[in-house]
N, C-alpha and C positions, 0 to 999 in steps of 0.2 A: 708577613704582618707589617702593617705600616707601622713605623715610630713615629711617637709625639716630642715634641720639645717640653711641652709641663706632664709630669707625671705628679702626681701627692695622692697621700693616703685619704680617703673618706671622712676619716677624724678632720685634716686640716681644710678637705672643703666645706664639711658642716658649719667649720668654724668663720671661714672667707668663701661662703658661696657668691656673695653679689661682687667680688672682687673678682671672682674666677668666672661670673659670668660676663662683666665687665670686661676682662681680659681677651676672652672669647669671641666675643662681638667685635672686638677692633681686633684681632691676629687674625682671625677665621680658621685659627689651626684646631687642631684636633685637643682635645686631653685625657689623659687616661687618671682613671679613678684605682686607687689598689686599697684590697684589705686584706691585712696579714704581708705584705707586700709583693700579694698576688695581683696581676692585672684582674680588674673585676668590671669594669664601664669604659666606656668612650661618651666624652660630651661633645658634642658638637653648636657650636652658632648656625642660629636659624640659616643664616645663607653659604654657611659650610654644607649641613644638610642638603641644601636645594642644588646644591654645585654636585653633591654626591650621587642625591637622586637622578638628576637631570641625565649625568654621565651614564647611568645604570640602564636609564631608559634608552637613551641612544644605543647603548649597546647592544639590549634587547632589540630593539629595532633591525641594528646593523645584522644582526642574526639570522633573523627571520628573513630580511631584502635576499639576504646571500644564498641561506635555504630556498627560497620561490626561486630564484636563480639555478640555481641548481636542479630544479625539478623540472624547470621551463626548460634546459636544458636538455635533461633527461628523456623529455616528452612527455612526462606529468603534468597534463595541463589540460584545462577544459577551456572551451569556447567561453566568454561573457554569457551569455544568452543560456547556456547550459547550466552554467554553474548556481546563476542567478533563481534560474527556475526553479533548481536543487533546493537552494536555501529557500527562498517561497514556501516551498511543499512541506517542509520541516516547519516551517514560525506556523504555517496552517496547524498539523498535527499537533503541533503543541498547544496552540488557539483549542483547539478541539478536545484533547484532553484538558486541558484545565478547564472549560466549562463542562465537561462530564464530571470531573471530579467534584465540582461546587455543587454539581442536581444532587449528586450521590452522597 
């Protein structure tokens, strides 16, 4: 679990939200929300968020490269021209059902 530097209970952001969001925007850290003083939230600044997102995406990404790597590898792996025609023939059928399903 990551740790935050501001942790407070839910009582005292109700009380200083525009201060803890305030706060937020200029740290870009994290904060944790507790009630009962159990972790209950994480708030983040809009560009905490997009730093987190962006990372997750990358990794998703780096994922997937290393997988097709792996298969290309393996000898999993179709020609362009094959694979391409694959997917064509699939968006067709599904073109084709969905206008059957609209007559019907």
């Amino acid at each position: 679990m990551i740790s935050t530097e501001y942790t407070q209970s839910l009582s005292d952001f109700r009380e200083r939200a525009a201060e803890t969001i305030d706060r937020l925007n200029q740290t870009n850290e994290a904060e944790t929300l507790t009630v009962n003083g159990e972790a209950r939230a994480v708030l983040l600044s809009p560009a905490a968020y997009d730093d987190l997102a962006k990372g997750a995406l990358m990794a998703r990404d780096a994922s997937v490269i290393r997988r097709s790597i792996q298969q290309l590898n393996e000898g999993n792996s179709l020609e362009a021209n094959v694979f391409f025609n694959g997917v064509r023939s699939q968006l067709l059928a599904m073109k084709a059902a969905q206008k059957k399903a609209v007559i019907e």
